[in-house]
N, C-alpha and C positions, 0 to 999 in steps of 0.2 A: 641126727635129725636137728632141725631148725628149733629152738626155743625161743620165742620170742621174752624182751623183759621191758620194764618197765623204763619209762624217761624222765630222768631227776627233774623233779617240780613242775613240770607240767603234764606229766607222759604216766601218770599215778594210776586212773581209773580202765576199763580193758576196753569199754566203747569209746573213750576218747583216745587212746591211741590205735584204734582201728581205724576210726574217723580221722585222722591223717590225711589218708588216700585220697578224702573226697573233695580239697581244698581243689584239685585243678576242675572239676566241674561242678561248682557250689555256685547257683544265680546270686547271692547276696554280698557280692561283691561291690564295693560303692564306685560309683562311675568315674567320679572324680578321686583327682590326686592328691596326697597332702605335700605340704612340702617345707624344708628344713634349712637352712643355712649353715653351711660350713667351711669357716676359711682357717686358716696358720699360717704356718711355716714351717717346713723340714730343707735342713743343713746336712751337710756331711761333714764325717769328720774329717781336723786337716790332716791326719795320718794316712789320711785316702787322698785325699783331692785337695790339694793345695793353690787349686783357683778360682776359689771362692764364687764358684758357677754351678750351682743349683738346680739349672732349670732340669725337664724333662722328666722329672720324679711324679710319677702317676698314682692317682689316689682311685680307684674302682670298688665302688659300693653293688652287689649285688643281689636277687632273690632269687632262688629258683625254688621256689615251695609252689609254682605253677607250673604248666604244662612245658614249660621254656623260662629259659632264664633271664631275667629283665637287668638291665642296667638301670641303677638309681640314680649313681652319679658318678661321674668321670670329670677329674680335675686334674690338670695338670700344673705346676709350680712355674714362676718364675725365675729370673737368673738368681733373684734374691734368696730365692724358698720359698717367697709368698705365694699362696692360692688360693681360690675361693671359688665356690660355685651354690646352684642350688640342687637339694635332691631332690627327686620326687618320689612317692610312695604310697601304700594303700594304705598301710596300718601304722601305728607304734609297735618298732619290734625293735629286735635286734637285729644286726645285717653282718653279711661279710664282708670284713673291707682287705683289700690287696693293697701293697705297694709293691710296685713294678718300678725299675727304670733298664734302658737300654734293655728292653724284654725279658726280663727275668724279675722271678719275682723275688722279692727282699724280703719280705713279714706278710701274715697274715693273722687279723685276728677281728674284732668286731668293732660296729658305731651302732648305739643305738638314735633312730629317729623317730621322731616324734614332732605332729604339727605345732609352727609356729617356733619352734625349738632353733637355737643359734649354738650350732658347736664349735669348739676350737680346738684345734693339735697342734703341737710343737712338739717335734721330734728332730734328732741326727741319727741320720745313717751312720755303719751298717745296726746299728743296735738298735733300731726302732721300737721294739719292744719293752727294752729294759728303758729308753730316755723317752717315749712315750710319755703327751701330759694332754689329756681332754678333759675338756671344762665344759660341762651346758647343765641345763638344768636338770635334766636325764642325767649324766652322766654322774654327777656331782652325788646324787639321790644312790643312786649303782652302786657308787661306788661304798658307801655307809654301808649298805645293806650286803656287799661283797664280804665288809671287815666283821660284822656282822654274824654270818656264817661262817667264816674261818674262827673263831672265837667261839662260836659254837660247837662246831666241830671235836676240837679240842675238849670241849666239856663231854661231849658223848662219847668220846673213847674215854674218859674217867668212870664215866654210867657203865657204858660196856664193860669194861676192867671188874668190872664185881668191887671197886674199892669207896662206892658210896652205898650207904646204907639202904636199903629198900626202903625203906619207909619215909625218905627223905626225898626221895627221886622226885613225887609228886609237887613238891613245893620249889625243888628248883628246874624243874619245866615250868614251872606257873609263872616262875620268873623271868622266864626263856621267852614264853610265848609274849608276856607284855613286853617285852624289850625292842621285840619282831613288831609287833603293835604299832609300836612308837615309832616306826618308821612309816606307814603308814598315814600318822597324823602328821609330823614334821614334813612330808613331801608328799601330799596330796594328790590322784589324778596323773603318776607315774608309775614307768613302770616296776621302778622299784615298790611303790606302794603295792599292786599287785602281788610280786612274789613275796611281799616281807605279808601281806596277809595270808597269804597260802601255807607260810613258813608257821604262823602263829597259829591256825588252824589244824597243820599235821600233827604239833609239838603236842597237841590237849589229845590226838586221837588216844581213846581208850583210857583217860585219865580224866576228863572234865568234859563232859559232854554240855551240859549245861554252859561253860564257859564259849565251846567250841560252837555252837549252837548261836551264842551271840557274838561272838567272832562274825560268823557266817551272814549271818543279818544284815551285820551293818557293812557287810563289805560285798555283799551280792549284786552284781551289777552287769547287765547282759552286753553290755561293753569291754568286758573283760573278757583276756584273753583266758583266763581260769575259773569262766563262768559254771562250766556245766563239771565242772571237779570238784567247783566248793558248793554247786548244788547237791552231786554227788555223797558226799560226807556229809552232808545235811539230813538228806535223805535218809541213809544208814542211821542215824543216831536219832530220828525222830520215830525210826519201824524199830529200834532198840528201845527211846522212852514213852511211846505213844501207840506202837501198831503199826499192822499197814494199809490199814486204811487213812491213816493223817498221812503217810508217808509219799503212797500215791497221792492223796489230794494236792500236796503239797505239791511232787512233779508236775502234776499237770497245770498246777499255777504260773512256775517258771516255764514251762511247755507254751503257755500262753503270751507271757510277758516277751521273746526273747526275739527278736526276726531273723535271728540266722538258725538256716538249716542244718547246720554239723548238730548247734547244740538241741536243737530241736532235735534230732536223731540220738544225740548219746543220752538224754534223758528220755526217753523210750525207752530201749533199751535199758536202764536201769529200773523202769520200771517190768517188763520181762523179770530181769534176774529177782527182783524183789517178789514176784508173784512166783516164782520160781524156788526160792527160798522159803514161800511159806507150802501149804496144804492145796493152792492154787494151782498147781502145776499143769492141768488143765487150760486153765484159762490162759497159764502162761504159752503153752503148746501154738493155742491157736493165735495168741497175739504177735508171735514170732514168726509164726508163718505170714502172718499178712504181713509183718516189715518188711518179710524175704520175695512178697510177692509186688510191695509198693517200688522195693531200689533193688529188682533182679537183676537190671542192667548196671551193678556195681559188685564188683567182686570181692571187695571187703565188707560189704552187708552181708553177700550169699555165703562167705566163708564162717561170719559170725556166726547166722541163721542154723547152718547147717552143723556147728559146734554144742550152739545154745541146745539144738533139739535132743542134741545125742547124751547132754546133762542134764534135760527134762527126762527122757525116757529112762535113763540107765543110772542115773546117779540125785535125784530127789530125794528128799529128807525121804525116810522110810523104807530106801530100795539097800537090799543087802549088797556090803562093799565087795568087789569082785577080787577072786583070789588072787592072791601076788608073793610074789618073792624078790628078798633084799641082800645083796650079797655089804657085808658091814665092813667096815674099813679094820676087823680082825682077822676077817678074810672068812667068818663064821656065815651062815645063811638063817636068814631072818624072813620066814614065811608068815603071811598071814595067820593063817591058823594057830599060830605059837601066840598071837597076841588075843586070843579067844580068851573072855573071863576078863576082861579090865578095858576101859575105855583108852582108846589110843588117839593121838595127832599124828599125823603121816604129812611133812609138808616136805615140798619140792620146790627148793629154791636156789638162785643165784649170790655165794656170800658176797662176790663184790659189786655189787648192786648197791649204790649207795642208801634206795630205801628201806632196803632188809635191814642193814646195820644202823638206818634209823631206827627199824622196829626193835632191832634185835631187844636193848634194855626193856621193854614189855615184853616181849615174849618169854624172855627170863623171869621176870617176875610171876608171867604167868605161870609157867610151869611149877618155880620154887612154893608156889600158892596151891597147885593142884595135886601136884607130885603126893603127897603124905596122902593124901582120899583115894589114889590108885592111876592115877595120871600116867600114862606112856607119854615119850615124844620123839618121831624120831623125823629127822631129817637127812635128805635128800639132796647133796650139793651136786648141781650141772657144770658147776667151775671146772674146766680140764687141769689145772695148773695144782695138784698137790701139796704146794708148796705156799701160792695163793691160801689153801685152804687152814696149813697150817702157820701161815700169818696171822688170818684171823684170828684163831682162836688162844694164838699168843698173846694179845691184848687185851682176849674176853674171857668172861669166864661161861665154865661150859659146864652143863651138868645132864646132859641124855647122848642117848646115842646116834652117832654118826652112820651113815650107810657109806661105803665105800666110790670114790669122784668117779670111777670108769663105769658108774652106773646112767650115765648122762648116754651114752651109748645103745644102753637097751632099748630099742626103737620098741619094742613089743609092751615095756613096762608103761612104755607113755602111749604107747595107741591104746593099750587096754583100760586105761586109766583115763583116760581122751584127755592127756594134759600137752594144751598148747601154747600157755603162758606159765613166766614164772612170777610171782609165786604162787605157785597151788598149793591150797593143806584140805584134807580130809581128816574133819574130826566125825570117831566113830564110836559104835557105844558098846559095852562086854557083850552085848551077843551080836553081832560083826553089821549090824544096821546103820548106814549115814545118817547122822543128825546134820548135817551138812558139808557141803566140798563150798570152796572158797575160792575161785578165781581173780586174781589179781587183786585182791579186797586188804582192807584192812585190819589190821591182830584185833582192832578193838568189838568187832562181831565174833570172833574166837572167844575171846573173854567172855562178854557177856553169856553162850550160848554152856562154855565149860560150869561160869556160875549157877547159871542153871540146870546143869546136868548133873552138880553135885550140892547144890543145895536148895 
């Protein structure tokens, strides 16, 4: 079966990556084009072409996140390698860019645009990649925030490793996220700003809400392409310090504030799951049916709707978890009923999923926290590669048990289970009742909901 999973740094929350779909028929698209400047010059090497003739080297920007694919910009070089053109476009994104000459194409990798923006490249074939040099104001911002991330990186496979102290971790994430921050302030109104606040907002999940909280604040802005995700984690952490009744109020403030329809749609939606999550399940029932009655004529609304209902009716806080069995990577069988008498996690996830193994150092922590009060945890990997799976866990340190990878197979364990993303967890209580299942969500409402369940 299909598992869907999650898209590194924007693709985080499960109505925003449903909401995908609806970009090729969304009215709020703005009429007018922006548009960018872009010239250089690309050389070849003289190992190739020893007649210092250049021309005909094609530069093709394009989008297809529409119903059809647009060309943005098409530039071709001179005898020199010089070229220049302008692009046109809807938004600041990122784009595809080709280089083609005599029809084939050479390199392909991205340009980001952004209005009023001037970029420049100098490159020589055939290496285009590796002698690649873009300069603009975008770019320049990118690329910090690239170096950034790979240095991060590196620090959380030291977190994962089990070789930094637990109680330490908090303080260098707090360091991590202002660092993310400072990109942010230093490059203003780009799109590195964007993903370097989105970065600084993940890094606090389930460690500083309060911090993450004003994170969000000041970075909340319905012009952002990460609007309704960092509304999203707002939400979560105001129905964790506040209820859900601020939590709701709060959505339907950005519900009000925002004029595009996607985000207008995925903050619904989030409010469903959150009435859904709580004793509401009712009211959730009936507010899902009317989104599924508002965008019938959209099949990733009617696919959500008809998901959403079948985790109100069979899987709300209170409803007993349905029976199951786990064949474990000792080749032993792990039935439900064997975890009768103690509170278990049951998650079903992708390890190479970059965001899991961002969660991963919290959810370690969490379990080494819960484990001694009677904590289970077992995990689910949908990874087919065995080999993948024991990569991972050569770098991490691991302390529950594994369920065996040809479990990603059991079309039955996931219809029964009604898991259509990864990551799912069901945490449940010693007498086999959901305290809640967790759809593409965040460890840091795990935490909170375990704290409470043991203290």
């Amino acid at each position: 079966m299909h598992i869907q999973t999650p898209i590194y740094h924007l693709m985080m929350v499960t109505a925003v990556i449903l909401l995908l779909i609806l970009t090729g028929c969304s009215d709020d698209t703005p009429d007018d084009y922006l548009e960018s400047y872009v010239y250089g010059r690309i050389t070849v090497s003289a190992d190739l072409d020893t007649t210092a003739n250049y021309s005909g080297i094609i530069l093709l920007v394009t989008d297809g996140s529409g119903q059809q694919t647009d060309t943005l910009l098409f530039a071709e070089t001179q005898r020199d390698g010089s070229f220049s053109g302008k692009a046109s476009f809807r938004e600041r994104d990122q784009y595809p860019l080709q280089i083609k000459r005599y029809g084939n194409l050479i390199s392909a990798s991205y340009i980001i645009l952004a209005p009023g923006d001037t970029v420049h490249i100098q490159a020589e074939l055939p290496e285009f990649a590796r002698t690649r040099k873009v300069s603009s104001r975008e770019h320049d911002a990118f690329n910090v925030y690239e170096r950034l991330q790979r240095n991060y990186a590196r620090i959380a496979m030291f977190i994962n490793s089990g070789e930094l102290p637990q109680d330490t971790i908090p303080q260098v994430l707090d360091m991590w996220s202002e660092l993310f921050w400072s990109v942010r302030d230093s490059y203003p109104s780009t799109l590195a700003a964007e993903y370097s606040s989105l970065a600084a907002v993940e890094i606090t999940l389930g460690w500083d809400d309060d911090r993450m909280l004003d994170y969000i604040a000041r970075a909340l802005d319905p012009e952002y392409q990460v609007f309704s995700t960092l509304a999203t984690y707002g939400a979560n952490a105001i129905a964790r310090k506040h209820g859900l009744d601020r939590a709701i109020a709060y959505l339907d403030s950005l519900i009000s504030v925002t004029p595009y329809r996607e985000d207008q749609v995925a903050l619904q939606m989030r409010k469903i799951e959150l009435f859904g999550d709580s004793t509401r399940s009712e009211k959730a029932l009936a507010a899902v049916r009317d989104l599924g009655r508002q965008y019938s004529d959209q099949p990733g609304i009617a696919e959500w709707t008809e998901n959403m209902i079948t985790d109100l009716e069979k899987f709300a806080p209170g409803k007993p978890m349905p029976e199951f069995s786990l064949q474990m990577e000792d080749g032993l069988i792990l039935s439900s009923d064997m975890l009768a008498g103690a509170p278990y996690l049951l998650e079903i996830a992708e390890l190479a999923d970059p965001r899991y193994q961002g969660e991963y150092p919290l959810i370690n922590y969490m379990y080494v926290m819960f484990a001694p009060s009677g904590l289970r945890l077992i995990t689910v990997p949908v990874d087919e590669d065995p080999i993948l799976i024991s990569a991972f866990f050569e770098e991490r340190e691991r302390n529950w048990a594994l369920a065996s990878n040809n479990q990603h197979t059991d079309e039955e364990l996931f219809r029964s289970l009604n898991v259509k993303a990864v990551p799912t967890r069901f945490l449940v209580d010693a007498d086999g009742i959901i305290i809640r299942k967790y759809v593409d969500r965040d460890v840091s409402q795990v935490l909170m909901d375990l704290d409470n369940l043991f203290n």
